[in-house]
N, C-alpha and C positions, 0 to 999 in steps of 0.2 A: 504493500500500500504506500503510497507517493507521499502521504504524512508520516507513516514512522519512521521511513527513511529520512526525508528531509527536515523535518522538524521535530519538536518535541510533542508529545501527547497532549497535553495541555494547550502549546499554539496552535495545534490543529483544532482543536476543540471551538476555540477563543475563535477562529476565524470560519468556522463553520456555523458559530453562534451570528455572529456577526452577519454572515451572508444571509441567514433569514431561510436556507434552505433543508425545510424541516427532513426531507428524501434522505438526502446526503447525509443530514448528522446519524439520522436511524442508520443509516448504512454502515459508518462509520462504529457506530457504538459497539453495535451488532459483532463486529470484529475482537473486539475486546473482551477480559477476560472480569468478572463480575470482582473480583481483588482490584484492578486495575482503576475499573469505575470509580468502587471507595477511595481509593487512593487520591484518585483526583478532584472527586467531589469538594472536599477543603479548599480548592486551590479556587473556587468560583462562589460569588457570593447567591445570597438564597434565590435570586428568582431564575437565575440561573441552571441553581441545583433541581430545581423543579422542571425545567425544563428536558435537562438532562436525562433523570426517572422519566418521566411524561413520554419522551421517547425511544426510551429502552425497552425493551420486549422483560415482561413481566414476572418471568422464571430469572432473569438476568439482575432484575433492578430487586428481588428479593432477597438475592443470595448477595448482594452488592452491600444493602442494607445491613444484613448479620455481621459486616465487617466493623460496622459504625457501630459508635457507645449509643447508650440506650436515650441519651436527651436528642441525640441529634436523629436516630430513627423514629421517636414520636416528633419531632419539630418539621420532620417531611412529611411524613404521614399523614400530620394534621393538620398539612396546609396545600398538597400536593389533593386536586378533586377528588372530590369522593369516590367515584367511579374507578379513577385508577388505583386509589387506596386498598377498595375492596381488591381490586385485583392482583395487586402487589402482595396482603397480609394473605389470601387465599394459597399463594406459592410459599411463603415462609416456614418451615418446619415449623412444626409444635412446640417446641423445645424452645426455638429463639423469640414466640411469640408471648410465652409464660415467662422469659426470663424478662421482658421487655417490662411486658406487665404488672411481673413485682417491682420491678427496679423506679418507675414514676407514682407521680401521685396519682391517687387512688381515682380523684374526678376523672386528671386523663387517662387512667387504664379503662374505664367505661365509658370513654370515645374510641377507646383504640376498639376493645370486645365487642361494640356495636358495629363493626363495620367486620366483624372475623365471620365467614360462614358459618350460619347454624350449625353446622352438623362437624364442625371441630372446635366449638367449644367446651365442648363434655369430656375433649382427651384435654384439652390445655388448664380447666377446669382439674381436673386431674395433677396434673403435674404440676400446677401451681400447690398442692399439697406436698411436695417433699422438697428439703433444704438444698440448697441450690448447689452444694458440694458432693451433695449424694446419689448413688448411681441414679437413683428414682428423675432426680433433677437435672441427668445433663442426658438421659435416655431419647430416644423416638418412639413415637409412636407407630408410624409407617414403614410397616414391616412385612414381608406374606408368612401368612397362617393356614395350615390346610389341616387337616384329618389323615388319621394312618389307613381308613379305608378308603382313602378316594384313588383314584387313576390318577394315571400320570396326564393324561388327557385333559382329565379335570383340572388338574390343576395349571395349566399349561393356558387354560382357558378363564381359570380365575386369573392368573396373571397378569394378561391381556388387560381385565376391567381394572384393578387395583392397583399394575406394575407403574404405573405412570406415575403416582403419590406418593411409589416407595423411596425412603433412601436408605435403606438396604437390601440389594437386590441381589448379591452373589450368595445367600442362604433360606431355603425355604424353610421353615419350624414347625413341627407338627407336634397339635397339641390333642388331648382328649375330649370328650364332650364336654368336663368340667373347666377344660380351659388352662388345664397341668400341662408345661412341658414334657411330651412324651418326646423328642429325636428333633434332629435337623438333617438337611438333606441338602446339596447345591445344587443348586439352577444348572449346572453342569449336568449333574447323574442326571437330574431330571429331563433334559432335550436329549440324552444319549439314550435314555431308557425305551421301551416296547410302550405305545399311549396304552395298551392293557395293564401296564404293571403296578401294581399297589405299591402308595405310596410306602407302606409297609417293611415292603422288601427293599427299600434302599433306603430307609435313613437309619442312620447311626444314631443309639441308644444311648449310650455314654457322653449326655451333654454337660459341655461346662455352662456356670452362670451362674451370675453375681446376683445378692440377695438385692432386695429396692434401695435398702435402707444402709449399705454397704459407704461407706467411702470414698469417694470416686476415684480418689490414688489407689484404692485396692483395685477398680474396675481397671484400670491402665497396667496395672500390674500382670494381672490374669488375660491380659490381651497381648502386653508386652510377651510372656512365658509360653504362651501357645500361639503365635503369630497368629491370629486369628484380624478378621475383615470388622467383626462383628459379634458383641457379646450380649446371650437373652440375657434380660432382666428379670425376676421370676420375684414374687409373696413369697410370703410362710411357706402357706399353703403349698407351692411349689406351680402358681397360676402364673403365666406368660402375663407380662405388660408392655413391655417395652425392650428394644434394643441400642445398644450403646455401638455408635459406630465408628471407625477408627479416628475418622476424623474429628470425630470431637474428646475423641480420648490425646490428639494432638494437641489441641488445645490446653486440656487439663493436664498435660504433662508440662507445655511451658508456662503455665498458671501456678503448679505445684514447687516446679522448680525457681521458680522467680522468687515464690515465697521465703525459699530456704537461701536461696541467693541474697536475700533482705535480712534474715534473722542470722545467717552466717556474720553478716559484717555489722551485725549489732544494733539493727532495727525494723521496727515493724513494719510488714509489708506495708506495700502502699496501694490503695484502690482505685487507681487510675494512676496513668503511665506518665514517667516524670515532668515531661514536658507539660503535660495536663496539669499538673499536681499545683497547687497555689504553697507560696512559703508558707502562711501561716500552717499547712499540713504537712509538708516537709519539717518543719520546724517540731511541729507535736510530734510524729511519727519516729524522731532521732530522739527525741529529750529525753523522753523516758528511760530508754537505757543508757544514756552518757550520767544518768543522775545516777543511775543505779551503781551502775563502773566507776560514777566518782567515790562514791561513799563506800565501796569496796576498798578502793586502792587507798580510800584514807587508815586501813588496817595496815598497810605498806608501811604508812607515815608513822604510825604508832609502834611499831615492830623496830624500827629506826629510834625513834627516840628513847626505846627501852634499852637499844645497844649501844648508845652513844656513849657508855664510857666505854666500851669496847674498841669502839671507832677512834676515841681520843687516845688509847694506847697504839693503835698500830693503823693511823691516818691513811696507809698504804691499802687498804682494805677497802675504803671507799672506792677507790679509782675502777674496780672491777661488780664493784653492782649493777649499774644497766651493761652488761658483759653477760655477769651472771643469768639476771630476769630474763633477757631478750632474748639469750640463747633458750631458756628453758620454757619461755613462753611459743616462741618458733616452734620448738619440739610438741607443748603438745597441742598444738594448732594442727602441725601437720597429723599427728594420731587424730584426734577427734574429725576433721576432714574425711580421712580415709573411712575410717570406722562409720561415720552419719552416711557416708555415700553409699558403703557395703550396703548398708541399712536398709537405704531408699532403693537399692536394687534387689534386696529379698537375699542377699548371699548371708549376711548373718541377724542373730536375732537374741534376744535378752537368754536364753540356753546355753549361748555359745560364751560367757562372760567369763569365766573360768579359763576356757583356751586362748581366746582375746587376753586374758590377764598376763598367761604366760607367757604368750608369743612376745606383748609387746614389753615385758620385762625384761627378754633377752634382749629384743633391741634396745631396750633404754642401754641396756651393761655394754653393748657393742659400740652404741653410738657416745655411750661414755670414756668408753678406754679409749677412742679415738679423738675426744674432744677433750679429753681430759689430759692429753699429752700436750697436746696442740698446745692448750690452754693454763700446762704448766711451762713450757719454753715462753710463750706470749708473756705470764706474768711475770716471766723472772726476770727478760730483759727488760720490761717495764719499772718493776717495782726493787727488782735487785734483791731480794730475799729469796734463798730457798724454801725458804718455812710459808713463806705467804705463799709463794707459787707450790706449795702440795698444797693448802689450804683453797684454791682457788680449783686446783686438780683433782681434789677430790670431793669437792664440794657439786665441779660439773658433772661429777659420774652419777653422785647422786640424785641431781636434779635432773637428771638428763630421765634419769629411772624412773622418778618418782610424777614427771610432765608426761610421760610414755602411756602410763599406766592409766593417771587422774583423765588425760585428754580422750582416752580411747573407753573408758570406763566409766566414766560421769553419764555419755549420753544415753547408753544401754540401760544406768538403775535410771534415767529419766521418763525411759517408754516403759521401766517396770511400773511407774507412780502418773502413768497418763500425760507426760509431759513431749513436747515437740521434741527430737534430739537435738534441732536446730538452731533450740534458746541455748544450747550450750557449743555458743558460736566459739571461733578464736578470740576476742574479746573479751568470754568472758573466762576462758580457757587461761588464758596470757592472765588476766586478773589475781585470779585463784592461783598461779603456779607461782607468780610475783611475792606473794605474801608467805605462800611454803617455801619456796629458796629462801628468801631472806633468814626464816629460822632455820636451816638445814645451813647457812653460812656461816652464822653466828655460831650456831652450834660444834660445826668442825672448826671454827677457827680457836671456842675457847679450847675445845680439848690440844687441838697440835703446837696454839703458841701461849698454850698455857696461862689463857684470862681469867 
């Protein structure tokens, strides 16, 4: 096309607006990929962006929408005609239309539902009932459902009337009269099969699926584990509701990790992306745990003041404190890292804390006898004492051990006691080992030079 080559998407756009020829911009859009559209909607102001939607084909200007935050898809919606309203929120999953609808005010989520076809308010209706984290919550409803006695014929023909609404179409699910998960079966077997074949004879018995009320990290998980397209949702009872499909288990993977990426570096997630984010939220969002790390690290201060005649006899001692802490705080930043990630990918789990204790003991004693040389040559030609350089040497073995253990072992009893492992970021990792060096310094320094 003559615009993406030569210009940018957006000058094409801006002069296809401009010429007034409504043909060409449909044509234009047409090409485009429904990410792309959001993309550039920002870059034009509203009656513009109306324009835009207005001439997008209505499957396109839906899924275009799911990309926008939830103010700026009710702000079109409810000022883009009615007519095409209805027709754009009629193409919108179920899932992006319940999230829409909790997310504003209550008045206009009863302009947005006034305008959703009858006959999908009673699944959205539905899934506006489970937390918005949980598989119930980021689930579909549009899925194919058949019976283990029907034909392959049959079903091939149910298809047909309900494949156009699905968005997961590489697994058929067949369930009982009461509406239990009995099997699944792929649209695959199913086109390859004899139309006489019961549905029966080819689906597979042994389904996995995630409870409603599950986690939606655990739904990503059990999709991640079994490369699966597509995971039922299933009751108690063990009654099909909804399917989770991979694409939105995308989502809630970089949803999930963003969060731990936030609480790693020592603050609470943020509910809209930085650039969104106003200071005054930015500013709350950090405070809370910089206040909490200050009043920590004021144990640091007091630990110091209690060995200040210590420090007054061998002044020499000072100069290897931030030495000490920052090595031992490194250390167990990098354990706790390792260990929360293990975690997040299901390789270990609060059982495993015992061999985690050992392993990472060894390495403390490994990575001590190696830092702890280092770190006795460093202090001698610094400080010119032997005595202070073992005391510095053998002070790094210890902490080197004792940051190995606390960094890789804190987070593990934190998910035994329902806590994130993630609040036990490097920060506060570094915090906590700051104030145990300090007395494991003090401590070998009184015994070796004799305080």
């Amino acid at each position: 096309m003559k615009y993406l080559v030569n210009g940018s998407l957006k000058q094409a756009i801006h002069e296809l607006l401009a010429s007034g020829n409504d043909q060409n911009l449909m044509e234009f859009l047409h090409e485009l990929q429904p990410f792309d559209i959001a993309t550039l909607l920002p870059e034009f102001e509203e009656p513009e962006q109306l324009k835009i939607l207005s001439l997008t084909e209505p499957e396109i200007a839906a899924e275009s929408l799911e990309h926008l935050n939830h103010d700026d898809q009710y702000r079109l919606l409810d000022h883009l005609p009615e007519h095409i309203a209805r027709d754009i929120l009629a193409r919108m999953s179920d899932d992006a239309v319940a999230d829409l609808v909790l997310a504003i005010h209550p008045r206009q989520a009863q302009e947005i539902l006034r305008r959703v076809p009858k006959e999908d308010l009673a699944g959205i209706r539905l899934l506006m009932t489970y937390p918005d984290d949980s598989a119930g919550g980021i689930m579909s409803l549009d899925y194919i459902a058949v019976r283990e006695d029907w034909s392959v014929s049959r079903v091939i023909n149910h298809f047909r009337k309900v494949g156009s609404k699905a968005t997961v179409t590489n697994y058929v699910y067949v369930v009982d009269p009461q509406g239990r998960l009995a099997g699944v079966t792929s649209l695959k077997e199913v086109l390859l099969s004899d139309p006489n074949t019961l549905v029966s004879d080819i689906m597979y018995t042994k389904v996995v699926s995630v409870p409603v009320g599950a986690h939606q990290e655990e739904a990503a998980k059990l999709l991640s584990r079994y490369d699966f397209v597509a995971l039922p949702v299933t009751e108690d009872d063990g009654r099909l509701v909804g399917v989770i499909a991979v694409d939105d288990i995308l989502d809630v993977i970089e949803e999930e990790d963003t969060e731990d990426i936030h609480k790693l570096g020592g603050s609470q997630p943020l509910d809209e992306p930085y650039m969104n984010s106003s200071l005054f939220e930015l500013v709350r969002k950090r405070m809370g745990w910089l206040l909490v790390l200050f009043i920590a690290e004021g144990l640091t201060g007091n630990i110091l003041k209690s060995y200040e005649d210590v420090l007054a006899q061998v002044v020499a001692l000072t100069f290897f404190i931030p030495l000490l802490t920052d090595t031992g705080g490194n250390s167990g930043s990098q354990a706790s890292t390792m260990v929360i990630r293990a975690m997040a990918l299901g390789e270990v789990t609060f059982k495993d804390v015992a061999k985690i204790l050992w392993k990472e003991l060894r390495i403390g004693a490994m990575l001590g006898l190696i830092m702890g040389t280092a770190g006795f040559i460093f202090s001698w030609v610094i400080g010119g004492s032997q005595t202070v350089a073992l005391t510095v040497s053998v002070t790094l073995m210890f902490i080197l051990m004792l940051s190995s253990t606390l960094g890789a072992v804190l987070p593990l009893i934190g998910t035994k006691f329902g806590v994130d492992p993630a609040v036990f970021s490097a920060p506060l990792i570094t915090t906590i080992v700051d104030a145990t060096g300090l007395l494991v310094y003090f401590a070998v320094a009184s015994r070796i030079l004799n305080l």
